[in-house]
N, C-alpha and C positions, 0 to 999 in steps of 0.2 A: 610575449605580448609587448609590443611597444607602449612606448607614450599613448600616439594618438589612437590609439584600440583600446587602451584603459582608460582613456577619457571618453569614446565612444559609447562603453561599454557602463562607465559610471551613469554619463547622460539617461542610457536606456534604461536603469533603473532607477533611477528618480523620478522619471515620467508619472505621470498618472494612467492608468489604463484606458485609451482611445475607443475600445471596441466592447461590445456585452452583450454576451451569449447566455441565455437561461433557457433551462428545461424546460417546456409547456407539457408536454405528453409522453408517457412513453406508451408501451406495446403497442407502436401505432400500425396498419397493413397500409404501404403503399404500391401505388401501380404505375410503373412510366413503364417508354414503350422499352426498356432493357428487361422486364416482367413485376411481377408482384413479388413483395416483400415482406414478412411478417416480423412484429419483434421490433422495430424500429423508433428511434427516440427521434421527437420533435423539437424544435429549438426555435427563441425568439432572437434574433441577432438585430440590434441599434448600434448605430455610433455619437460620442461625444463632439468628433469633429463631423459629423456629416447627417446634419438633422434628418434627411430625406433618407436614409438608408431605417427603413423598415422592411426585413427578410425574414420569411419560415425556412426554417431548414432540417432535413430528413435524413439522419442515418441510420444505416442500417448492420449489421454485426458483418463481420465479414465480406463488405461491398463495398463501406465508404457511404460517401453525401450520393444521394442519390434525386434526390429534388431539394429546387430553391422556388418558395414562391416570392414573388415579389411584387408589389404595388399594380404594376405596368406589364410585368413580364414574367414566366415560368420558367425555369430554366431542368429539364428530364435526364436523367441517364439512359441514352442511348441502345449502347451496349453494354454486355457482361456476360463473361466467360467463364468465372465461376474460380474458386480458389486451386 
């Protein structure tokens, strides 16, 4: 590691944490059009720098984030092929 990577790397950790994700739910069933999901944890995600960021977010075991709600917009998984 160089100089400027150990100083990159100090910086990053003396930050404060920008983003915050909390548990709201779990064993939650979701349905986007990729199919239905059972089992899945709910999440409330804010940020420090970006007041307007209020997002739900769904994952699922073995899928990944499979829904984002958000204020304005819904964001679905599509597809899925399966593990």
């Amino acid at each position: 590691m160089n100089d400027g990577e150990e100083l990159a790397e100090r910086d990053q950790l003396q930050r404060p944490a920008e983003d915050v994700g909390e548990v709201v739910a779990l064993d939650q069933r979701v349905s986007v059009p990729a199919g239905s999901f059972d089992g899945c944890i709910k999440t409330h995600d804010t940020s420090t720098l970006d007041p307007e960021l209020d997002e739900y977010k769904y994952y699922c075991s073995g899928v990944g984030m499979v829904l984002v709600e958000e204020p304005d917009l819904d964001e679905e998984l599509t597809a899925y092929s399966g593990l």
